[in-house]
C-alpha positions as CSV (number, residue, x, y, z in Angstrom):
1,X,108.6,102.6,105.3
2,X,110.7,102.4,102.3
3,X,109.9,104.7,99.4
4,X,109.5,101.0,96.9
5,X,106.6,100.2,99.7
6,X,105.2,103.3,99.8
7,X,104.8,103.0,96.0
8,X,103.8,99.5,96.5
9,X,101.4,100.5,98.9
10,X,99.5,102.8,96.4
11,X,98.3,99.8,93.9
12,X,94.6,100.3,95.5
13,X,92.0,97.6,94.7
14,X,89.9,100.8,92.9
15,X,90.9,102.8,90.1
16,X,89.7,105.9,91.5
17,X,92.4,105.2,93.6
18,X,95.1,104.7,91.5
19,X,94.5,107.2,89.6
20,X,95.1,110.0,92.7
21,X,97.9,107.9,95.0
22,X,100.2,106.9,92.0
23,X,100.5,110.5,90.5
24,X,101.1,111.6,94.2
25,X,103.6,109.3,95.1
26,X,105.8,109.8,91.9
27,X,105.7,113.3,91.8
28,X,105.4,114.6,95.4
29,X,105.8,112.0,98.0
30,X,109.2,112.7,98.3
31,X,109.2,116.2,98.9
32,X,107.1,115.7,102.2
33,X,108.4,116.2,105.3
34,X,108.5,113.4,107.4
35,X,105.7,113.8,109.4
36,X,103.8,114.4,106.2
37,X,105.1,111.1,104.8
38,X,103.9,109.4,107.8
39,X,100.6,110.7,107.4
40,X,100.7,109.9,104.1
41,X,101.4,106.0,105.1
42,X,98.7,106.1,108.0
43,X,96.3,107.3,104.8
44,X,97.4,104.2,102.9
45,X,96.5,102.0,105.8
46,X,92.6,102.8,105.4
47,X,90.5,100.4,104.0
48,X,89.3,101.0,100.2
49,X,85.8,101.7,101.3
50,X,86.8,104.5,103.7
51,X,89.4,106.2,101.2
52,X,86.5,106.0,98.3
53,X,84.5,108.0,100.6
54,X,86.7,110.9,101.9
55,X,88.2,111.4,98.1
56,X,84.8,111.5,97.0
57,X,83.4,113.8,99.5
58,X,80.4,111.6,100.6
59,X,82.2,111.4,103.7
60,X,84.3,113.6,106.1
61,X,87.3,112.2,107.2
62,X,87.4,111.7,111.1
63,X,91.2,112.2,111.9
64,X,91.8,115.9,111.1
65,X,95.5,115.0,109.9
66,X,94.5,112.4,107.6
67,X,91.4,114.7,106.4
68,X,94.6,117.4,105.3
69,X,96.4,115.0,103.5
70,X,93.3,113.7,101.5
71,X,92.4,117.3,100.8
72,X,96.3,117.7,99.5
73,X,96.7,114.5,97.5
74,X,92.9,115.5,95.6
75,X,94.7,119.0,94.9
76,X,97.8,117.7,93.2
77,X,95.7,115.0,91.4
78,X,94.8,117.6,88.9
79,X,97.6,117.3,85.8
């Protein structure tokens, strides 16, 4: 996927949402391997719901890659 869809791809219907993909995208999407940025795409493809939920930490994320990246997108949320 192209780097303009990625970005595309991180306009969430939640601002909680926004405001952790967007700042990971810009500043560190790029500098992910590509297996990384894969997994970072398979994250996007969640539904809204199930993203709330891991980010939060109401829920634990099933996949164990996914539940890495999640844990690495939340740690470079932070300014």
């Amino acid at each position: 996927m192209s780097f303009a869809r990625v970005r595309w791809a991180c306009r969430r219907g939640m601002l909680e949402l926004d405001v952790l993909f967007q700042p990971f995208v810009e500043n560190h999407y790029q500098a992910l391997s590509e297996a990384d940025q894969a997994t970072f795409v398979r994250l996007l493809e969640c539904e809204d719901p199930e993203l709330f939920a891991w980010f939060m930490g109401h829920q634990q994320c099933p996949d164990a890659e996914l539940a890495e990246m999640v844990v690495r997108v939340r740690g470079r949320a932070a300014p």
